[in-house]
N, C-alpha and C positions, 0 to 999 in steps of 0.2 A: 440257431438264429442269432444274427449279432445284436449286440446291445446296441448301436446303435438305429440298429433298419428296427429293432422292438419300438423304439422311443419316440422314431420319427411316424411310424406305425398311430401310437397311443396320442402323438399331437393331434393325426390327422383324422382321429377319431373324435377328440375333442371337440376339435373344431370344425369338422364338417359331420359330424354322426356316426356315419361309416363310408367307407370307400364307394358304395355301391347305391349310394342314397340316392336316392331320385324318388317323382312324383310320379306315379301310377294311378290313371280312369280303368277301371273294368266295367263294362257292362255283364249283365245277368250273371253276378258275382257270388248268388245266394244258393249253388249247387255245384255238382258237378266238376266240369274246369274251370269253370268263375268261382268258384269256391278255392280250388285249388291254385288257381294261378294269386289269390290273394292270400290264401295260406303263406304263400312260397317267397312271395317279392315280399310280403312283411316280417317273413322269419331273418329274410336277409338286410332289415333296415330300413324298407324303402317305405315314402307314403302311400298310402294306398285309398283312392278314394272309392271304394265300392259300393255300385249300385246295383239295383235289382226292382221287377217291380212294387214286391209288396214285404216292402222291411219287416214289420211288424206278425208275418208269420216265417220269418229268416230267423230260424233259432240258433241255427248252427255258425253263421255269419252272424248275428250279433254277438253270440257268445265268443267267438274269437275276437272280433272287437272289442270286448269286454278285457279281453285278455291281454292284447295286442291294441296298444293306445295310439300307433301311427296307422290306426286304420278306422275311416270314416264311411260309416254306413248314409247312404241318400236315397231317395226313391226314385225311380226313373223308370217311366212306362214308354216302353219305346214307337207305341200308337199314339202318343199325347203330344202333342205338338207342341203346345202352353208348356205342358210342365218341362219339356226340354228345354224351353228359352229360361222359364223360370230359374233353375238347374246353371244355364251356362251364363245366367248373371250373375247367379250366385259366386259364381268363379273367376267373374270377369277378371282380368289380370292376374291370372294366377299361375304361373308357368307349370305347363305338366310335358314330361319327359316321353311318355310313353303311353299311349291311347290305346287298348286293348276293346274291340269290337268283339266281345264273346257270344253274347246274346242270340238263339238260334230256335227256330222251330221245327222239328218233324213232317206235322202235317199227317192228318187222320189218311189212312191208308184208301178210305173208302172215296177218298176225292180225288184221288191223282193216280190212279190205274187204268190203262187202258178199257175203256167199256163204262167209267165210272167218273169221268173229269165233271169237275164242279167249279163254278166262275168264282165262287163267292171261296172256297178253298183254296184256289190261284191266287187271288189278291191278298188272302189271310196268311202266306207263306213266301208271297215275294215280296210283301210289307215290314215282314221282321226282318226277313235274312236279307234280301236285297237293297232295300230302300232305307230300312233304318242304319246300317252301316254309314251311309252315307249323309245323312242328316245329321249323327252323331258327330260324324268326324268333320263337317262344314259348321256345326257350332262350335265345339272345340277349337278349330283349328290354327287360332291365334294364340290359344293358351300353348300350345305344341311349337309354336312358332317360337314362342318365350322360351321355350325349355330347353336345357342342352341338348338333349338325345335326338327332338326331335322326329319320334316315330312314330307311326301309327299302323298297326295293325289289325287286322279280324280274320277269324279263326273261320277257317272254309272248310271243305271235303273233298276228298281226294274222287267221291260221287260227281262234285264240281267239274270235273276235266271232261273236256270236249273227246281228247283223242281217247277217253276209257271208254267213252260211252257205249261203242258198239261190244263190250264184248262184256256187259253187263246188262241182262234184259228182268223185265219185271221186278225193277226199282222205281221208287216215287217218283215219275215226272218234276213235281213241282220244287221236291228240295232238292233233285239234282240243278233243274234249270233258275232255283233259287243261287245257289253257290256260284253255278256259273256266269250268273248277271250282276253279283257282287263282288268275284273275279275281275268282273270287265270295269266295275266302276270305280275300282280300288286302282286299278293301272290309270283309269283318268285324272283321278284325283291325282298320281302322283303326278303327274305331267303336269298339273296345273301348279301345284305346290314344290316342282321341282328346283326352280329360282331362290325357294326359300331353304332351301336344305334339307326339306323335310324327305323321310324316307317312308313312305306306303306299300305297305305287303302284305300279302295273303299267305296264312300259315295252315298245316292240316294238321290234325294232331293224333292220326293213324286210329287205328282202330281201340279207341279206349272204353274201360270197362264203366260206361255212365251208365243213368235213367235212359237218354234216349236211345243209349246202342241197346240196350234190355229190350226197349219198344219197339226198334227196328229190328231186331232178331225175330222178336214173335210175329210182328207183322208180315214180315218179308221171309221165313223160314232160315234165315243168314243163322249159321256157326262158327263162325272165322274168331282164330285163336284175342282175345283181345290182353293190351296191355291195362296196366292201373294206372288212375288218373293223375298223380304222382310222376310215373315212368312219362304219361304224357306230355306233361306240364313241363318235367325240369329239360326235356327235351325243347319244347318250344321257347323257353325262357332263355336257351342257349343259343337258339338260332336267330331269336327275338336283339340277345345282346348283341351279337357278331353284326345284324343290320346294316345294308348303305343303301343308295338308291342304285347300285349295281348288282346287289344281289335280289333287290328289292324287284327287280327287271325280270328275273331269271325264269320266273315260273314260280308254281305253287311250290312253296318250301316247307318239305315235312319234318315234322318233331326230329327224325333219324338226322337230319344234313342231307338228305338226297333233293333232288328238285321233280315234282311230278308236272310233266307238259301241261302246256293249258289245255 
């Protein structure tokens, strides 16, 4: 490497941090790919404001925090409606790069199978996955507006897609047609936000080795090979980087670079 590209390198580090700095929101950041995806963007530099709902038993996230001082642990209950205004005053003016919608529920098996559908279950799983994607990213969405990057993203399932649907039977109703309606309101949002630059996309992050894929296997009898939540992540954070509102269009875009139909 020449001395000079070294030098101009260690300016730009000075002076801006690192090449790769930017401001990162994560929801339900206190496990899993929320955990992992603030692992990842704060090993690389960036800030990372991660939240979750209940800080105070996040041991694994505060202690990385601990560790890792460009990263800000907050509370955020994605049912509380107060504490998310609370939350996005806190930040009012604060440009953030890149909006990460992680936050995601399952959904007790025994409400969303055929024979077994429960009303009070349907609104308890189209409330997190569906509805708060979008609440989070209509508060934010001035800060995002500030930021360079300009993105915002949440993390969907490839269970999401309309056209797999038929050839997958006795799966949860309610987080498939959860994914799928946060899908649809992710593509609206960007048509409204289009004007501003901003790029809104839906990402899958394949079959990875978390708590809830644990719970979906038992539940659902599923054995399907699963990757680590690592292989996950640095896949999504790749396709997260590459972002425009043209790819942002395409379809559900999986951790690999492929695009899965809606």
């Amino acid at each position: 490497m020449k001395p000079v590209f070294v030098a101009l390198c260690a300016a730009l580090v000075a002076t801006f941090g690192t090449v790769h700095a930017a401001t990162v929101l994560i929801t339900g950041a206190d496990r899993g790919l929320g955990l992992e995806f603030t692992r990842q963007y704060a090993a690389r530099g960036d800030t990372v404001i991660a939240t979750c709902r209940h800080p105070e038993d996040a041991a694994e996230l505060r202690s990385l925090a601990a560790a890792k001082k460009t990263i800000v642990v907050e509370k955020l209950d994605l049912t509380d409606d107060a504490g998310l205004r609370s939350l996005a005053t806190k930040y009012h003016g604060k440009p953030i790069d890149v909006l990460i919608n992680n936050a995601g529920i399952l959904g007790d098996r025994d409400d969303q199978m055929l024979g077994t559908f429960s009303r009070k279950g349907f609104h308890d799983v189209m409330d997190v996955n569906a509805f708060a994607p979008l609440v989070v990213s209509e508060a934010f969405r001035n800060n995002v507006v500030a930021g360079k990057e300009k993105k915002i993203v949440a993390v969907t399932s490839g269970l999401g897609s309309i056209s797999r649907a038929g050839g997958a039977p006795r799966r949860p109703y309610f987080y498939r047609m959860s994914k799928a309606a946060m899908n649809m309101g992710l593509q609206a949002l960007g048509a409204d936000l289009k004007t501003q630059g901003v790029a809104v996309a839906v990402v899958s992050p394949g079959v990875a080795d978390t708590a809830m894929h644990a719970a979906f296997s038992a539940d659902y009898g599923t054995n399907n090979p699963a990757i680590t939540p690592a292989q996950s992540v640095t896949g999504m954070i790749a396709v997260i980087d590459k972002l425009d509102q043209t790819q942002a269009a395409r379809g559900i875009l999986n951790y690999d670079g492929t695009v899965i139909a809606w």
